[in-house]
ZADO-1210 file (C-alpha; in nm, 4 decimals, padded with zeros to 6 digits):
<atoms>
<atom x="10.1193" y="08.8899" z="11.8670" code="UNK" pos="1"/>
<atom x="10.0717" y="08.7579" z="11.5088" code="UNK" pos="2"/>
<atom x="10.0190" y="09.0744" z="11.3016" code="UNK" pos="3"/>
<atom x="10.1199" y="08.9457" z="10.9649" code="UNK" pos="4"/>
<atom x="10.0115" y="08.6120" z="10.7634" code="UNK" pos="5"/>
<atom x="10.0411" y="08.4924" z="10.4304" code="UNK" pos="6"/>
<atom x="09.7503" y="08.3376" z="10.2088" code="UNK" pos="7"/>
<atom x="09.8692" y="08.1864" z="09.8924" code="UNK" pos="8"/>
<atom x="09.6018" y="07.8904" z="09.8046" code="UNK" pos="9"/>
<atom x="09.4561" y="07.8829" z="09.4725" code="UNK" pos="10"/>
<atom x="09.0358" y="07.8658" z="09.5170" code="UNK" pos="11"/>
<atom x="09.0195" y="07.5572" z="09.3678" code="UNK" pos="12"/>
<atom x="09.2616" y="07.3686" z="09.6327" code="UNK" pos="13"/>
<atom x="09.0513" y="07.5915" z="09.9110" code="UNK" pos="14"/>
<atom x="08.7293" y="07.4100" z="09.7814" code="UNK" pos="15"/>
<atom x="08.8690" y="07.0455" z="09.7326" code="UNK" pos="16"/>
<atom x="09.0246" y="07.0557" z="10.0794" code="UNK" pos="17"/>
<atom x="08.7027" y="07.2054" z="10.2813" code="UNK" pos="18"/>
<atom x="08.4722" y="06.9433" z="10.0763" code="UNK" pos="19"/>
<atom x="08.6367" y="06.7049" z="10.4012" code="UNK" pos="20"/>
<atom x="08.3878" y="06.8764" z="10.6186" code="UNK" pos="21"/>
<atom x="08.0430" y="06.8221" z="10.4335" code="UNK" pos="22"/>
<atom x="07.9424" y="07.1781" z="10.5414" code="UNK" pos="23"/>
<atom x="07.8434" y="07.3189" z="10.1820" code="UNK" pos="24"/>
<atom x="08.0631" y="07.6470" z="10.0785" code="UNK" pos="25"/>
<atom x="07.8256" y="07.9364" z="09.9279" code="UNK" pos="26"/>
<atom x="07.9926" y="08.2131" z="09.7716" code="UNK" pos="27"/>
<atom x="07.7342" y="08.5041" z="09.8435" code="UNK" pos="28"/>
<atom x="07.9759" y="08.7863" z="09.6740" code="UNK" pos="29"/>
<atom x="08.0498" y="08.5756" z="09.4150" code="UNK" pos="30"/>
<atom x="08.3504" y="08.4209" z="09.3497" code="UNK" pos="31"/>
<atom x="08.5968" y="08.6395" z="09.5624" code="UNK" pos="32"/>
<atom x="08.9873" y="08.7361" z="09.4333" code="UNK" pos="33"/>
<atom x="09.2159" y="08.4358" z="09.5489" code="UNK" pos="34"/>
<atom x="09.5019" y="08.6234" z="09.4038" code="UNK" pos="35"/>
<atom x="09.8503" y="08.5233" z="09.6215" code="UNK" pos="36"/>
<atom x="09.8992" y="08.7513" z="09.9145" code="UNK" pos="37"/>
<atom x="10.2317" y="08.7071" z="10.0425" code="UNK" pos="38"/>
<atom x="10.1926" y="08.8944" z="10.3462" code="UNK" pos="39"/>
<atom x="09.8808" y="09.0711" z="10.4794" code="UNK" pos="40"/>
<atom x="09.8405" y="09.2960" z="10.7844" code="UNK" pos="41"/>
<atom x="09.6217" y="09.4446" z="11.0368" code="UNK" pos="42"/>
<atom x="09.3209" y="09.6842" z="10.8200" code="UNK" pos="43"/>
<atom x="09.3996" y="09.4515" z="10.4991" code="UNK" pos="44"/>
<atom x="09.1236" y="09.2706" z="10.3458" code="UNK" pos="45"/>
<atom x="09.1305" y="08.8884" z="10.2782" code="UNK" pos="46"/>
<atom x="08.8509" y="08.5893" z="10.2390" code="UNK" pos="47"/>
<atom x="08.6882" y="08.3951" z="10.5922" code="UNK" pos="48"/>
<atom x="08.4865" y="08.1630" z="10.6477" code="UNK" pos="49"/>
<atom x="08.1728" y="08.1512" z="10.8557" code="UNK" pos="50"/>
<atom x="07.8469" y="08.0238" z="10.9158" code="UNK" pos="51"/>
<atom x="07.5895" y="08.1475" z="10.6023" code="UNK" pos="52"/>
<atom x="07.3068" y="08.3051" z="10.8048" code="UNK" pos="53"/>
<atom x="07.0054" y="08.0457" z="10.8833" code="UNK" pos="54"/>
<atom x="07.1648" y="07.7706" z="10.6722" code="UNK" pos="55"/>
<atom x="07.3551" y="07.4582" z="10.7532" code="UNK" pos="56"/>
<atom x="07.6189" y="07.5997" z="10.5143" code="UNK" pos="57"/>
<atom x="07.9430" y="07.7884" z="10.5255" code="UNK" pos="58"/>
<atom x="08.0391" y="08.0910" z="10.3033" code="UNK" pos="59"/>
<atom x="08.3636" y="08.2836" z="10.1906" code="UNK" pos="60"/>
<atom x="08.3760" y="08.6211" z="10.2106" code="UNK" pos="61"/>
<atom x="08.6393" y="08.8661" z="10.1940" code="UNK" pos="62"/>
<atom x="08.6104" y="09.1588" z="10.5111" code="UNK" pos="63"/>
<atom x="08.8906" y="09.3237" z="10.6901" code="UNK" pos="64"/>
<atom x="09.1682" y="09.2507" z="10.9601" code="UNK" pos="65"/>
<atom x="09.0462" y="09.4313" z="11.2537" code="UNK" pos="66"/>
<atom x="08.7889" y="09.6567" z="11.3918" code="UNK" pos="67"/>
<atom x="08.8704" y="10.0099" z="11.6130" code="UNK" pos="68"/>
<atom x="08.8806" y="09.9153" z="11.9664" code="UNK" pos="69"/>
<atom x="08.8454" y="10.1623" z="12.2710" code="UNK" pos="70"/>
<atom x="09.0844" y="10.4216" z="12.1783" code="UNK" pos="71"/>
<atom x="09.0758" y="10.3563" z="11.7951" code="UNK" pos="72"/>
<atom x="09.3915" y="10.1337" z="11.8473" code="UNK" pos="73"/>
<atom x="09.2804" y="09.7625" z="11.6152" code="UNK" pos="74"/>
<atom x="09.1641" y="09.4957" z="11.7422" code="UNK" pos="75"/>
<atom x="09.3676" y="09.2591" z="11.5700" code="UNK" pos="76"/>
<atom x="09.4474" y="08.9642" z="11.8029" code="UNK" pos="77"/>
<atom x="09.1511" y="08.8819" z="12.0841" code="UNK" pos="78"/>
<atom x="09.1970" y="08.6363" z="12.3431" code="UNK" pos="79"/>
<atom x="09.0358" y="08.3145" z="12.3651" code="UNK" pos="80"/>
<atom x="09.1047" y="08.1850" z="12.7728" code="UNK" pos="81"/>
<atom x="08.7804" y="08.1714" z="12.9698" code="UNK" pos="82"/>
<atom x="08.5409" y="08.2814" z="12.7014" code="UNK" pos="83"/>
<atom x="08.2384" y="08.1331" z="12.5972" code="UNK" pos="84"/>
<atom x="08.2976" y="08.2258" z="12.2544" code="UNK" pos="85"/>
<atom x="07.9244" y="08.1437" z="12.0531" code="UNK" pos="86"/>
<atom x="07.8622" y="08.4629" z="11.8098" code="UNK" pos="87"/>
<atom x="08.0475" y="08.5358" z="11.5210" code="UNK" pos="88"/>
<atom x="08.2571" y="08.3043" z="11.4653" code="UNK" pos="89"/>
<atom x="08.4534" y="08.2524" z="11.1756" code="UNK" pos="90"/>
<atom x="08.7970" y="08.0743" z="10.9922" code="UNK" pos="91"/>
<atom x="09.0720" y="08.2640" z="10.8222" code="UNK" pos="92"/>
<atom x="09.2263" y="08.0146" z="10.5551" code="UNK" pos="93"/>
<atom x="09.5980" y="08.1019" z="10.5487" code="UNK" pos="94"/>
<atom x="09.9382" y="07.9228" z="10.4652" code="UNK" pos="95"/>
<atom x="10.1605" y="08.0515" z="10.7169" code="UNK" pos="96"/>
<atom x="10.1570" y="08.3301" z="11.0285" code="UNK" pos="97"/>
<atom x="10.4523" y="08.5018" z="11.1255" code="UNK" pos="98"/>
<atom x="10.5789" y="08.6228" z="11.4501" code="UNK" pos="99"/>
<atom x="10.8875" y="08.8396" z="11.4975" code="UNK" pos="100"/>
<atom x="11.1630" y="08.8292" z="11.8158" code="UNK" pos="101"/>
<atom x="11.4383" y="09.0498" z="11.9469" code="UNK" pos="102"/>
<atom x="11.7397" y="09.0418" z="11.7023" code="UNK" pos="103"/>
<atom x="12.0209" y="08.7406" z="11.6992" code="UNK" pos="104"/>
<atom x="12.2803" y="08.9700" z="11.6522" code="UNK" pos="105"/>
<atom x="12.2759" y="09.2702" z="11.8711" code="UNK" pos="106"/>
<atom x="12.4256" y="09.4833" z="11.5719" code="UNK" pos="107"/>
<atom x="12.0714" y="09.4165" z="11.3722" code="UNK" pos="108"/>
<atom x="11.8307" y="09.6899" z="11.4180" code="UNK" pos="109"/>
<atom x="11.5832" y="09.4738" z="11.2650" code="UNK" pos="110"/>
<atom x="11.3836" y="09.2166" z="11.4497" code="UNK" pos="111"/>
<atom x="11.4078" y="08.8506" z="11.3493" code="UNK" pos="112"/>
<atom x="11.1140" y="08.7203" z="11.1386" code="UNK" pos="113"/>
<atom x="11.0077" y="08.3354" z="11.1674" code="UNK" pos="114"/>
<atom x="10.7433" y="08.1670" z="10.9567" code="UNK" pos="115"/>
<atom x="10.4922" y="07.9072" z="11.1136" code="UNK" pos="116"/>
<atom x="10.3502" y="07.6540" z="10.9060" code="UNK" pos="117"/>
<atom x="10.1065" y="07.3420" z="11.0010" code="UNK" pos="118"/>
<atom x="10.3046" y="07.0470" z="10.9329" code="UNK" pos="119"/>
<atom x="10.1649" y="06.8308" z="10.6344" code="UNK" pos="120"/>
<atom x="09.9104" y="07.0610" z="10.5305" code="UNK" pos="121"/>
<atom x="09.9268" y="07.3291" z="10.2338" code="UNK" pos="122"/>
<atom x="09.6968" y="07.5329" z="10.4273" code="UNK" pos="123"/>
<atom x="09.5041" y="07.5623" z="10.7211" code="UNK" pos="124"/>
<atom x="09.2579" y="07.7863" z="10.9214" code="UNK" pos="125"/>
<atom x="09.2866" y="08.0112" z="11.2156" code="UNK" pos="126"/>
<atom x="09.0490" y="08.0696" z="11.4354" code="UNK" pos="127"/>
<atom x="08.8845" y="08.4032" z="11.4076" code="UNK" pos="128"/>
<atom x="08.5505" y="08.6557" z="11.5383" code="UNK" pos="129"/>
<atom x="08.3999" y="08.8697" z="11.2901" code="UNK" pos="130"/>
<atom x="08.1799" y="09.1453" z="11.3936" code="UNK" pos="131"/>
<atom x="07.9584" y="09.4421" z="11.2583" code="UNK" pos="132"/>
<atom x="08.1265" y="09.8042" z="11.3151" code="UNK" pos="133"/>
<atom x="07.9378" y="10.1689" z="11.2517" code="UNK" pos="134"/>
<atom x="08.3118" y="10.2792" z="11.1151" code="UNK" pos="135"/>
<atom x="08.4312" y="09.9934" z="10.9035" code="UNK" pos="136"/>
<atom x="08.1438" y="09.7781" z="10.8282" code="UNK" pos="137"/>
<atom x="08.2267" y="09.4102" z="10.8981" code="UNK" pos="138"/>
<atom x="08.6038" y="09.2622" z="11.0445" code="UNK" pos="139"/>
<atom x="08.7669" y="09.0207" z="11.1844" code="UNK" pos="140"/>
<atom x="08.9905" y="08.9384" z="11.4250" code="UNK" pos="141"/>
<atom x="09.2545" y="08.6241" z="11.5065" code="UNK" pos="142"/>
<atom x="09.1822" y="08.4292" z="11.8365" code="UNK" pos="143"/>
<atom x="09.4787" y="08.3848" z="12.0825" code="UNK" pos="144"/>
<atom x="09.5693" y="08.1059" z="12.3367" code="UNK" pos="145"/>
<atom x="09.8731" y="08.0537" z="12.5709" code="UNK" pos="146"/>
<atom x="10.1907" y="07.9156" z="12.3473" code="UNK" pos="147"/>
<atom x="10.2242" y="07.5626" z="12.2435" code="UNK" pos="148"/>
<atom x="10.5592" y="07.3922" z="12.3056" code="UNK" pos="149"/>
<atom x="10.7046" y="07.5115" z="11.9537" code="UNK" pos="150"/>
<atom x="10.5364" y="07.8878" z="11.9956" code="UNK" pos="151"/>
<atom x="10.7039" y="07.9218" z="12.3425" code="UNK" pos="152"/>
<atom x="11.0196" y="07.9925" z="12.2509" code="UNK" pos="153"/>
<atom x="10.9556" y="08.3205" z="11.9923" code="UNK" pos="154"/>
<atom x="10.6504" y="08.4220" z="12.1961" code="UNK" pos="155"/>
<atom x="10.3879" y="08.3830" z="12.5092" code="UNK" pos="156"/>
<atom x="10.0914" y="08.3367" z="12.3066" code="UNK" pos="157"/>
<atom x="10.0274" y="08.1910" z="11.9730" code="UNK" pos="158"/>
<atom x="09.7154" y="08.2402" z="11.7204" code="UNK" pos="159"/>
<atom x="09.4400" y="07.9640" z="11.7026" code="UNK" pos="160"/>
<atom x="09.5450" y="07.6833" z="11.4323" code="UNK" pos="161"/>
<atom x="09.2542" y="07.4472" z="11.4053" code="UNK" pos="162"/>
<atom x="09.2844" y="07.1165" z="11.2480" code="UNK" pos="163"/>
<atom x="09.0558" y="07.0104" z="10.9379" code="UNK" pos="164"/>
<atom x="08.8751" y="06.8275" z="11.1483" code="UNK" pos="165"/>
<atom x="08.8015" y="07.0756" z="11.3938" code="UNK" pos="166"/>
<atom x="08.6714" y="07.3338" z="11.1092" code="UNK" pos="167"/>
<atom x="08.2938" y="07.2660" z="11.1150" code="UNK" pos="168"/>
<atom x="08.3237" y="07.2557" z="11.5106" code="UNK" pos="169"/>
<atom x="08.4023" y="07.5901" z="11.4743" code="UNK" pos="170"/>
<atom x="08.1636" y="07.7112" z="11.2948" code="UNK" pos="171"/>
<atom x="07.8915" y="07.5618" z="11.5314" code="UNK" pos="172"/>
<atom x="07.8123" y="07.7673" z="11.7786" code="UNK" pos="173"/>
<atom x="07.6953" y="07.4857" z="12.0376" code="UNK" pos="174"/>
<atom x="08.0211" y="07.3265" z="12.0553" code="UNK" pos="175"/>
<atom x="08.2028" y="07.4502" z="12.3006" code="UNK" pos="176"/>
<atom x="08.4985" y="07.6973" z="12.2206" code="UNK" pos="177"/>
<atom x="08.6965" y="07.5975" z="12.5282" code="UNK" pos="178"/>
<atom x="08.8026" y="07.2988" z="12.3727" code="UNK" pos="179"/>
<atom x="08.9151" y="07.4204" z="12.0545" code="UNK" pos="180"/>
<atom x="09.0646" y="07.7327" z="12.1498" code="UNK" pos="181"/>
<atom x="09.4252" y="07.5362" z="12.2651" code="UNK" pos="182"/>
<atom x="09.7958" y="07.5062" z="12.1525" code="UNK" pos="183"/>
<atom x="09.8832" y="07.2479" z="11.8578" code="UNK" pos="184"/>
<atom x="10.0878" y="06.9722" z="12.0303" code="UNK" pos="185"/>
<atom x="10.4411" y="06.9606" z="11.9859" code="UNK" pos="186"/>
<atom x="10.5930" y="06.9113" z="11.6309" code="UNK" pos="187"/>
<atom x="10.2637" y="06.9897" z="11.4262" code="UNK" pos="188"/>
<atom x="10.4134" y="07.4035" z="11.3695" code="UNK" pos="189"/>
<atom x="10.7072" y="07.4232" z="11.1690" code="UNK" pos="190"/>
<atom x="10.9279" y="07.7655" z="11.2249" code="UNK" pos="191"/>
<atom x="11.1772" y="07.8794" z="10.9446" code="UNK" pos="192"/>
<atom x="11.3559" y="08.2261" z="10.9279" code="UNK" pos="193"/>
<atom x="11.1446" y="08.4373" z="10.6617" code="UNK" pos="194"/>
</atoms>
């Protein structure tokens, strides 16, 4: 599953684009480091966004990738099918996931490595949980769903993309997650070999 993104969207851009929602953005850490992250992994920080506490707002704040699961191995990827999911929910802003596959050539030791984008859009969110832990303090995780038509053929499940419309759905906890936690349709991820 996806275990590597990329976030490379100036703040600026990040607060014209979610201005579309009319959910207010509060910066409670202060303005956080947008700096270009051309690939972050499981454990590494980067911003979300989620519901400010007992406010009709949202806020950015930067928290890890992951929490120890049973075992200590991270809980990095969670999924979504047949879960009421209403606590802690949350948006990771990103500009491409990627997702790896067996070699091409059988002579590679390498695995192949294929960006997704969301067609027309600079960036876009995925949809995330973010939860307390006694070892790490607060983290996140990426939701899963069964593959959309152009996840299928590199894998058998795909992250969460939500659309800008569906962003402030998200983040309200009495809409249903059911209905947002699905595949894009068909041409809306684009795939290139990173």
């Amino acid at each position: 599953m996806c275990n590597e993104a990329a976030r490379r969207i100036e703040l600026g851009l990040l607060r014209d684009d979610w201005g579309q929602t009319r959910l207010p953005l509060r910066f409670p850490e202060g303005l956080p480091n947008m700096a270009p992250l051309d690939s972050f992994r499981i454990t590494d920080p980067t911003v979300i966004i989620r519901r400010a506490d007992g406010e009709d707002a949202a806020e950015l704040v930067t928290r890890r990738w992951s929490w120890p699961g049973p075992g200590g191995k991270p809980v990095y990827n969670f999924r979504s099918d047949g879960r009421a999911l209403d606590k802690g929910r949350c948006l990771i802003p990103v500009d491409s996931f990627f997702e790896f596959t067996a070699p091409g050539d059988p002579r590679q030791k390498r695995k192949d490595k294929w960006r997704f984008r969301l067609g027309g859009h600079a960036w876009f969110c995925i949809a995330g949980l973010w939860r307390s832990d006694p070892g790490v303090g607060e983290a996140f995780t990426m939701l899963t769903c069964p593959p959309g038509p152009d996840m299928a053929p590199y894998h058998d499940r795909q992250v969460v993309v939500l659309g800008r419309d569906e962003w402030a759905r998200w983040l309200d906890p009495s809409v249903a997650s059911a209905g947002l936690c699905r595949p894009r349709p068909a041409g809306d991820l684009l795939v290139e070999r990173a």
